[in-house]
C-alpha positions as CSV (number, residue, x, y, z in Angstrom):
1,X,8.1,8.5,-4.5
2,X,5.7,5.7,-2.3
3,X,6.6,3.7,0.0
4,X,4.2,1.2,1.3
5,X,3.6,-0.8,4.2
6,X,1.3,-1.6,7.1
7,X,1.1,-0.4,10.7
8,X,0.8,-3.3,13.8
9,X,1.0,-1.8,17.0
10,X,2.1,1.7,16.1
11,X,5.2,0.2,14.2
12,X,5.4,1.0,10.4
13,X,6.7,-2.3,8.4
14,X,7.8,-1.0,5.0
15,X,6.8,-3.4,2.5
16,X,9.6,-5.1,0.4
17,X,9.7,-7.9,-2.1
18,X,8.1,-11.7,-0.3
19,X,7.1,-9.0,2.5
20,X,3.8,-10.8,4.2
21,X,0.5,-8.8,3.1
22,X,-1.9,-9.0,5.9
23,X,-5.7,-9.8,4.5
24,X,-8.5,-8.5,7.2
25,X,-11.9,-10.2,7.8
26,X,-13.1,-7.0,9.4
27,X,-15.9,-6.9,11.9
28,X,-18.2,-4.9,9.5
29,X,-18.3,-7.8,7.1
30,X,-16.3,-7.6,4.1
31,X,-12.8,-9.1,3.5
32,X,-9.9,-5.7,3.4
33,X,-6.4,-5.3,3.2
34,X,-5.2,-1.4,4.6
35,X,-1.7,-0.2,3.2
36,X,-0.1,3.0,4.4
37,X,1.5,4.8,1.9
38,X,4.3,7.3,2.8
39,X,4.8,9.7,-0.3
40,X,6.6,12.7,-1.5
41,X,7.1,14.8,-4.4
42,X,2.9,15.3,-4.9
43,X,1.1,17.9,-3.6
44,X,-1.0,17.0,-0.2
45,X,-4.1,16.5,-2.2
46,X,-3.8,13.8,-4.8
47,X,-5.4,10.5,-6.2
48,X,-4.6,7.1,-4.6
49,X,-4.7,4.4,-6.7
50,X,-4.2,0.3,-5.6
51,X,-5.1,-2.9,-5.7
52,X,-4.5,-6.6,-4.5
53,X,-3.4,-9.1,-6.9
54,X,-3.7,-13.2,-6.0
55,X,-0.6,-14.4,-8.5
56,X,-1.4,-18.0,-7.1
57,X,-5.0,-18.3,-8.7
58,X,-4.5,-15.3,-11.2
59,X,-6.8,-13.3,-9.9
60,X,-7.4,-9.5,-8.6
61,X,-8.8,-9.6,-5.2
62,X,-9.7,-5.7,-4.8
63,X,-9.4,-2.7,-6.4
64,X,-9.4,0.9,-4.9
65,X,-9.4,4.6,-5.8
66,X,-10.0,7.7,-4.1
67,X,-9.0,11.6,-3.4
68,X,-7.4,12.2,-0.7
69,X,-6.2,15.0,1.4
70,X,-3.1,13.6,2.9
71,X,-1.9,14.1,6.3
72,X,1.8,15.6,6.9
73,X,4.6,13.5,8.0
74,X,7.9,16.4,7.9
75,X,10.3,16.2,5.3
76,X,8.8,17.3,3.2
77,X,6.6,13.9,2.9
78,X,3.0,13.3,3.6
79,X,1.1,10.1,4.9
80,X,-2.4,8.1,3.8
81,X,-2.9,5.7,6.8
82,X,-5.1,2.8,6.5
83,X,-6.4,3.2,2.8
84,X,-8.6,0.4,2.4
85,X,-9.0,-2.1,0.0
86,X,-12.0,-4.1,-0.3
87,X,-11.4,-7.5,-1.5
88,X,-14.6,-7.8,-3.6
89,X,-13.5,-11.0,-5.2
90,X,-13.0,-13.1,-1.8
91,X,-16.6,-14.2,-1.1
92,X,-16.3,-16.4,1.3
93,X,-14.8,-17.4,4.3
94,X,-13.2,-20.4,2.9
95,X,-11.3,-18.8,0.4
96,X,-10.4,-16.0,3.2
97,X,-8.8,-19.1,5.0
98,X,-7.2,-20.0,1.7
99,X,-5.1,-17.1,1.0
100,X,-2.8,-18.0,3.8
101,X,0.9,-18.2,1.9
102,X,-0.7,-17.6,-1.6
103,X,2.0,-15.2,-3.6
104,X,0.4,-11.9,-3.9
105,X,1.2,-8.4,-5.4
106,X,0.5,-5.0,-4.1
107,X,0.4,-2.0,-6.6
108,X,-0.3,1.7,-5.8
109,X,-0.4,4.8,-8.0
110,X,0.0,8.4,-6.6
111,X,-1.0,11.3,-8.8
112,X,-1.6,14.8,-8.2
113,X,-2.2,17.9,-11.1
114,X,1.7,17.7,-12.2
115,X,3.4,14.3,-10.9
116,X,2.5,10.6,-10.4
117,X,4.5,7.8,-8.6
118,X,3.9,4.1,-9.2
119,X,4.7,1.0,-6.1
120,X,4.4,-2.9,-6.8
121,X,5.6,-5.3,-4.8
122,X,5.3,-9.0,-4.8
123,X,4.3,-10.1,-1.6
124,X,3.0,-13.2,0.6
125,X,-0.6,-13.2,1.8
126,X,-1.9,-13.9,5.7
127,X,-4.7,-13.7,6.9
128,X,-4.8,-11.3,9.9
129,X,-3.7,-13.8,12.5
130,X,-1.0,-15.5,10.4
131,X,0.4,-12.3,9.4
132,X,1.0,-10.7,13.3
133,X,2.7,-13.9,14.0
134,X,5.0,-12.7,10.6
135,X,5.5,-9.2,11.7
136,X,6.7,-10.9,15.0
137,X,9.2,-12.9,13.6
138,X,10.6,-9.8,11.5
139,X,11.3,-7.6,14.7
């Protein structure tokens, strides 16, 4: 099982259907959105797959993969904090700014040697700022 979501001041935000998808213009250049993934029944090291869809132009905004060695959460559970996504397809700055309240779609795919688990979630996408004021309004 995955559960996704993003972390704001130490607070985990589970993501659910029209949940807002903050979009990062991070300091190191590059535009990034960071999911944390809670998962069970895989093994601690397994293969993280996800990307970031734009549903309102039709387009995918990044794509990521890696293995990881997960880091223990109890239960039986571990956690992948901050997996980034780089969103290779927004160029600019001006489209950055455009995302704000575009429908969006988060996917992830966990898989180890003997399981997988799939996530997707249609979301809202913020940019940074628009989506603290969001996670604000949710508490």
């Amino acid at each position: 099982m995955i559960e996704v979501g993003f972390v704001d001041d130490g607070a985990f935000y589970l993501v659910v259907p029209g949940s807002t998808c903050a979009v990062v213009d991070a300091p190191q250049g590059g535009f990034w959105v960071m999911p944390t993934l809670r998962i069970s029944g895989t093994e601690r090291e397994a293969t993280i797959r996800c990307s970031i869809d734009d549903v309102t132009a039709g387009r995918t905004l990044g794509e990521a993969e890696a293995v990881r060695s997960l880091d223990d959460v109890g239960d039986d559970g571990w956690w992948q904090r901050d997996f980034f996504i780089n969103l290779t397809a927004v160029a600019t700055l001006g489209y950055f700014h455009a995302l704000d309240g575009h429908d969006g779609r988060i996917a992830c795919t966990v898989a180890d040697s003997f399981a997988s688990a799939d996530f997707e979630a249609d979301v809202v996408l913020e940019t940074q700022e628009r989506a603290a004021e969001a996670l604000t309004r949710a508490d």
